[in-house]
Every structure is written in C-alpha cells, then in structure tokens.
N, C-alpha and C positions, 0 to 999 in steps of 0.2 A: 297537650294531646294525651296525657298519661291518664288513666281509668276511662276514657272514652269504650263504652261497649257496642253492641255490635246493631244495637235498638239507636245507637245514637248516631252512629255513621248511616242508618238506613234513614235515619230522618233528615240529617242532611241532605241526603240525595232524592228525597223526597219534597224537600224546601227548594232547590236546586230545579228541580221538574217545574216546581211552579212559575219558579222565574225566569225560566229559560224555556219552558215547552217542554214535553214527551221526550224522554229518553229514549231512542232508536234500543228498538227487542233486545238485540244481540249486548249493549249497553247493562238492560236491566239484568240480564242472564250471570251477565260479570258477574257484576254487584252482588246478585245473589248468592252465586259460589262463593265469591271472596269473603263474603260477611259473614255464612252459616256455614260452608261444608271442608272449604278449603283452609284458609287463614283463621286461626284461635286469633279473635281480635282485641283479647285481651293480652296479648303479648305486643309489647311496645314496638319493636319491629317492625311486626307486622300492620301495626295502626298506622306506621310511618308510611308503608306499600300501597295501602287502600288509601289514603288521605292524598299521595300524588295520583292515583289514579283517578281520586273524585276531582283534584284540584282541575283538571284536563277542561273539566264541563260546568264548574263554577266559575270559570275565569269567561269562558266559550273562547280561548287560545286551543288550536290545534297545532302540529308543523307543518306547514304549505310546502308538498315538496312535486308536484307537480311542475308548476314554472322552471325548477330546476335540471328536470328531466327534460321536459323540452326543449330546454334551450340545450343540454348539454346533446340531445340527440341532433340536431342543427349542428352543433358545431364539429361533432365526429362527422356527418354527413357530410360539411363542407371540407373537412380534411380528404375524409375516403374520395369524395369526386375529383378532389384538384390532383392524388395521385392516381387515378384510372384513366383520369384527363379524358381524351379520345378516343379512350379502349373500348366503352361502354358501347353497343351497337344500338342502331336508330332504332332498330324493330323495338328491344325492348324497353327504350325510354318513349314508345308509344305507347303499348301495349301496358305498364303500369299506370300510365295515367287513367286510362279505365277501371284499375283495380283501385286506387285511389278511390275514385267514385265510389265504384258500389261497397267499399270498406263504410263512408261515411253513409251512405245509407241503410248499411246493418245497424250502427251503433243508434241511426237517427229513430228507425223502429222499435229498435227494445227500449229507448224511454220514452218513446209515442204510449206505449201500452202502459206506462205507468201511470198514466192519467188517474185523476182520483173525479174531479169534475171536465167532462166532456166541453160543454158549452164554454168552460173558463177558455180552455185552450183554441177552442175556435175564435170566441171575441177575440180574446188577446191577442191571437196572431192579425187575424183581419186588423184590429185599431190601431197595434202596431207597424203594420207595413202601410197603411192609410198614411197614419205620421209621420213615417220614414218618406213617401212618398212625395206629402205634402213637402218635407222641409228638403227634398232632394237630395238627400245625403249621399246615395252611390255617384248623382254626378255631381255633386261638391269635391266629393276624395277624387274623383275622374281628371276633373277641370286641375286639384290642386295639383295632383301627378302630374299631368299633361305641361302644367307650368315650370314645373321643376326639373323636367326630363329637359325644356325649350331651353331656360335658363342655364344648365348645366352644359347642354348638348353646344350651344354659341362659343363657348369657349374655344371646341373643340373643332371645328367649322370643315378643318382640314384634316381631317382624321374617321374616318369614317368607321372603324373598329372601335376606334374609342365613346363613338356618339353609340354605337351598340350597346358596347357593355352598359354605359350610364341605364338609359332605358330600358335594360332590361335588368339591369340591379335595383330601379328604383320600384319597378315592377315587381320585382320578388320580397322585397320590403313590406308590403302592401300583403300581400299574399301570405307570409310570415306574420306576422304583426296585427293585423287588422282583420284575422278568418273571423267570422261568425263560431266558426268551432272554438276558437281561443277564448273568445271573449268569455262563452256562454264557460266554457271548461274551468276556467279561472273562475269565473264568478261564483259557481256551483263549489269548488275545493273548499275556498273561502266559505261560505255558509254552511256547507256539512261535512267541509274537510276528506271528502271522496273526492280521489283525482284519479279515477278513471278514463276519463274523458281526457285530459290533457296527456294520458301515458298512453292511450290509443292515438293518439293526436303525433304523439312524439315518433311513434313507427314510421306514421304516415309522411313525417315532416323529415326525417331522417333519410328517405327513401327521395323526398322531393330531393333534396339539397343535395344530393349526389348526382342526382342528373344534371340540377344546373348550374353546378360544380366542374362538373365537366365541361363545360363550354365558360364559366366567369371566373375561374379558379376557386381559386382557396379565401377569396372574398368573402363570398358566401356564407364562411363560419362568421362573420363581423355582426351577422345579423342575428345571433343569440343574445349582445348584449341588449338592446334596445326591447328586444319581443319581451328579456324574463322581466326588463322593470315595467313594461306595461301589463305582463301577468300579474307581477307581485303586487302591484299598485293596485288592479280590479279585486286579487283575491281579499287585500286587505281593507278596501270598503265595503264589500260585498259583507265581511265579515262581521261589522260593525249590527248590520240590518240582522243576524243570528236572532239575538232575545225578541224579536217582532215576530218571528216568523212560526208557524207549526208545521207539522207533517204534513198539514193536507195544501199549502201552500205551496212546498218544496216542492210534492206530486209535483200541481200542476205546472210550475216556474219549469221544471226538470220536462214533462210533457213540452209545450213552447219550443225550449231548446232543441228537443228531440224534431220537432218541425223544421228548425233551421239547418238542421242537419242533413234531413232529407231532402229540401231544398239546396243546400252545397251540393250533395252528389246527384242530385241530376244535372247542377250547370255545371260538376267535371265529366261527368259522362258525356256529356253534349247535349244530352235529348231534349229539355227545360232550361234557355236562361233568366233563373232570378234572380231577382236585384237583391240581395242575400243581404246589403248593407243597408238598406229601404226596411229590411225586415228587424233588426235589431231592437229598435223600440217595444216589439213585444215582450222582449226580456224584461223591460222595467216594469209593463203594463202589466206581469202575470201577476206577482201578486197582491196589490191594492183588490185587482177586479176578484182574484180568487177572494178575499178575505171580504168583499163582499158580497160575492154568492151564499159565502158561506153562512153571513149575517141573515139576508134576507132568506136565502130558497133552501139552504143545507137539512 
C-alpha cells in the first residue's frame, strides 16, 4: 500500500464503478474529500483509512443491521406486553392498529415516487400478482396455518384457552415472519445496504408485539428468533444479485416494493383486502423487466 497516491486510489474506485455499477452521489463526494481535501494520501495512515473505506464497495459487503433491530424491537415488545399484561385498554390496541396502516402507507408512497421507469412498475406489479395468483400462494400459507393450528389445536381438545393461544400464536408468526414489508425491507438492505425500511418496520412491529403480548404473554418475544434468520437469510441473497444491478434497477425494484406497501396499509386499515402474498413475485419480476426496458425503450 506504501507510495500509492491519490490518482491511484481514484482509479480504483473508478475500476470498482465498472464492476459493481454507479457509486451512490453521497459515495463519490466521500471519495472526493478523502482523496484531495481532507486526507494527504500520501501519508501511510491515511492510505490505510481510504483503502478500508474503498474495501466496503469492492467487496459489495456492507453490515446488515436491520434484521437485528427488528428482531430486537419484537423481543422488547414482547417483554413490555407480557409485563402491562391487561393494563393496556381495548380502545387503544384498536385505535393503533389504524395508525399501523396508515404509517405503512406513508413509507409505501415516498418509494412509489422514486420510480425511475413508470411502466416497469406497473408490469411488474400486475405479472407479479398474476403469478402469485396463479400459483395461490396467500391460500397455500392460509391452508398450511389452518393445518397447523388443527394439528396443534387436537392435542389440546379439552382446553379451550390453550386451543386460543396456539391459533393465535401461530397466526402472529405469519404476521411477523412472512409481511411483504419484511421481505421487500430485508431484500432492499441486502442490495443497497439502506435499512430504512426494516427500522420503520421495527417501530411498527414493536408496537404490535405489545399488544399481543398482552393477551399470549411473553411468548411473543420467541418470535424474533425465527423472523431475523429469515431477514438475514433474504438480505444475504439478495446481496449476492448487488454487481447485476444499477441505479435505475434499484429505482424501480424499490418503486414495486413501495406498491406493496401501500397495499398492506390498506388491508390494516380495513378499506382494501389484498392478497399482499399473491403480490410478492413482483419483487423478483422488477428487475429482469426493468433491465429490459432499459435495453429496448430507455
């Protein structure tokens, strides 16, 4: 690393762009101070500072801390619920499930508008919920619950508080575990390492798990183990797909998502219910189809 100057760290990161796509603005602005205004990068030191800071985006490793925060907001939640138990009044574990909603369809419109190509996001959504459709997937996870709830619930035959909690623990699992908001949150960290989404996610999920906390106990934290290895699992495939992808990709994949989002908060509000898990395949579809928009009509 020793006589490396400040022409040769900017070509790296310039070889680095080629192989991995466009350095996000804020990215190149770094680079710039660090190599001309701030750091003399002929001071060994300081090549050691810039060189972990390039290593970040030649590797395309970020730190995934998203899943983490989720899950840890879940398991405070389900602590805070099981000691408020049935202090909590009904009015206001109504009354936030409507804020619920319309939270997730604030976050769902400010990445609707980030749309780069309009048309990507409307195919995508439409041929993905077609698919989802076709292969029935909301009533496959429906049927499998249903099964699991029967299967569990027998044991219990003569207990009828116990056939409760199951069904509705198995029910929150599901809810936890399997949101459209998680999937797309985790998928999104993982490819641009923004966990916005999953730490908007984790308010919302923090908030749930107290409510139903209070009525399943302190259960309910059990379910931050299982949700972060399905986060971490998506963020670290999702990660993989990084060197394929560009800016204009991300747009619209991030648009997509931002439709599924808007479709969750209207089936918590009540107004719309959509099969939210019918619509998932759009996530895969954004961007093949964006990247051939891009080819043919861009």
């Amino acid at each position: 690393m020793a006589g490396m100057s400040s022409g040769d760290l900017r070509g790296m990161a310039g070889e680095n762009s080629r192989n991995h796509g466009t350095f996000p603005r804020e990215v190149q602005d770094e680079i710039r101070i660090m190599t001309n205004y701030v750091l003399a990068p002929t001071e060994p030191i300081n090549q050691v500072i810039i060189a972990l800071f390039l290593s970040r985006y030649f590797t395309g490793v970020s730190v995934v801390i998203g899943p983490f925060i989720n899950a840890g907001a879940v398991l405070l939640g389900g602590l805070l619920g099981a000691l408020l138990s049935q202090h909590l009044p009904e009015r206001i574990r109504t009354s936030m499930t409507s804020i619920f909603g319309l939270a997730s369809l604030g976050i769902g419109i400010l990445l609707v508008v980030k749309c780069v190509n309009l048309p990507v996001m409307v195919l995508a959504t439409i041929l993905g919920t077609l698919l989802g459709e076709c292969c029935l997937l909301e009533k496959g996870i429906n049927n499998g619950v249903s099964k699991i709830k029967t299967m569990m619930s027998s044991k219990h035959k003569n207990n009828h508080n116990q056939e409760y909690f199951i069904q509705s623990y198995v029910a929150i699992i599901v809810l936890f575990c399997a949101s459209g908001t998680g999937i797309f949150g985790a998928m999104r960290e993982g490819m641009t390492g923004d966990a916005t989404i999953l730490i908007a996610k984790a308010f919302l999920d923090f908030f749930t798990a107290i409510i139903f906390a209070c009525t399943l106990g302190i259960a309910v934290s059990d379910i931050a183990v299982p949700m972060l290895i399905i986060q971490l699992a998506l963020a670290t495939s999702a990660a993989l797909l990084l060197p394929l992808t560009t800016p204009m990709m991300m747009a619209d994949f991030t648009a997509v998502g931002g439709m599924l989002l808007l479709a969750t908060g209207l089936r918590i509000c009540g107004i719309k219910m959509f099969a939210v898990v019918n619509m998932l395949p759009a996530l895969i579809l954004a961007m093949p189809i964006s990247a051939l928009w891009s080819a043919f009509f861009a």
